[in-house]
N, C-alpha and C positions, 0 to 999 in steps of 0.2 A: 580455789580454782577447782573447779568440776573436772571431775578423773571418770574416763568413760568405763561402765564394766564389762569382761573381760566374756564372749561370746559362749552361749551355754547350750547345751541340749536339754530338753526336759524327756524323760520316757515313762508313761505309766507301765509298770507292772504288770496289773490286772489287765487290761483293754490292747497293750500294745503300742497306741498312742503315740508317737513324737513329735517336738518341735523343737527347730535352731534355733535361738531368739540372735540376734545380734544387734543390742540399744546402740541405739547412737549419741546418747547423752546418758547421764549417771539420772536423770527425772524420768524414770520409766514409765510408759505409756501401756493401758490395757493392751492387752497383746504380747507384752513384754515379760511379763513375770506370771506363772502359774504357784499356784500353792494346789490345786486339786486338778484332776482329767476333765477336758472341758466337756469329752465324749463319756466317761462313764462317770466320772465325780470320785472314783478314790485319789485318795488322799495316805501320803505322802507320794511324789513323784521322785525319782531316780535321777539324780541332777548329775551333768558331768561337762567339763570344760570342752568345747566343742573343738574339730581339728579345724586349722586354716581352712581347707575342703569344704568344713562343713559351718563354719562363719561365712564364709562366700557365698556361697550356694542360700544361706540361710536369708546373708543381705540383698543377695539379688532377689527372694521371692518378694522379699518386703516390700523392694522399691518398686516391683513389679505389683504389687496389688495394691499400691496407695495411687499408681497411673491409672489402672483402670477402677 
């Protein structure tokens, strides 16, 4: 059974950078998972379990930029 993963922040370091991802299935989708800064490219990102706040907020952009 597919167990959905648990809503993240990614932050670069160097640039500043952030994203909430919140998947909606455990098959993560481009968009979903960072390994480097899509704006400057360092590499390793600052990962941290995102607050309810900021899983909402993260799944409403989503679903707001897959309408338009």
């Amino acid at each position: 059974m597919p167990i959905r993963p648990q809503p993240v922040t990614y932050t670069c370091p160097a640039c500043g950078w952030s994203k909430t991802v919140a998947p909606r299935s455990d098959a993560l989708m481009p968009g979903e998972f960072f390994s480097a800064c899509p704006r400057c490219h360092h590499a390793p990102l600052d990962t941290k379990r995102a607050s309810a706040a900021q899983a909402t907020l993260g799944g409403l952009a989503d679903a707001l930029k897959r309408l338009w």
